[in-house]
N, C-alpha and C positions, 0 to 999 in steps of 0.2 A: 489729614487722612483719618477716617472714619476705621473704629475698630468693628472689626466683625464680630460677630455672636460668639463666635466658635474660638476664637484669640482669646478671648473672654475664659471661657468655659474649657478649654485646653491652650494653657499657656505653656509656650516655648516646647508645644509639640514636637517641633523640626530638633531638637538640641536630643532626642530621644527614641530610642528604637519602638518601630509599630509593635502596637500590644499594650500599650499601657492606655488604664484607662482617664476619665475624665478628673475623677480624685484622684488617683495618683499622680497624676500632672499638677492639679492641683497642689497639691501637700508639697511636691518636689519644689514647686514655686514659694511656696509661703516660707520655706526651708531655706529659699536661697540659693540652692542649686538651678544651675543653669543646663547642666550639660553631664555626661556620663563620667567626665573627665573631673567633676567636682565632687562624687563621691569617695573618691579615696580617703576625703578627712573624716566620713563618714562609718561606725561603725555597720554593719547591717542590725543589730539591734536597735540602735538611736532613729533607724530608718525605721524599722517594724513599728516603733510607737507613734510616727506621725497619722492622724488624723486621715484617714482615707489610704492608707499605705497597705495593700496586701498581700499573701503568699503569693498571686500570681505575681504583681508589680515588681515585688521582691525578688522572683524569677528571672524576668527578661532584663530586670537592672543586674542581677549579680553575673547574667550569660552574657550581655555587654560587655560588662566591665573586665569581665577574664578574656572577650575577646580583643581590649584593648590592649592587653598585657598589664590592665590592673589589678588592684583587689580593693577591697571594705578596709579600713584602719581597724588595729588589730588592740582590745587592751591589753 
């Protein structure tokens, strides 16, 4: 099966709420995270310094993740 442009360029789209954009999709990939449910190990600052990560991204990940009944790991 042939990857499309867009698999490419927004990877593991579906594992994430609309609104994020092409780097922070990006960035959440190269990070490892797969899914909204893999940031809890995540500080939200350790998230702030990746590479294409921003206040919006950081927005619709943090309003997910309370809607899942998670949070950011905390130090």
């Amino acid at each position: 099966m042939m990857t499309r442009p867009n698999d490419v360029t927004h990877p593991n789209k579906a594992g994430f709420p609309p609104g994020l954009g092409g780097p922070a999709l990006r960035a959440l990939d190269s990070a490892g995270i797969r899914s909204i449910a893999d940031l809890v190990r995540w500080t939200e600052a350790d998230l702030a310094r990746l590479h294409g990560m921003g206040p919006k991204a950081l927005g619709v990940l943090r309003t997910a993740l309370e809607a899942s009944g998670g949070s950011f790991r905390r130090d």
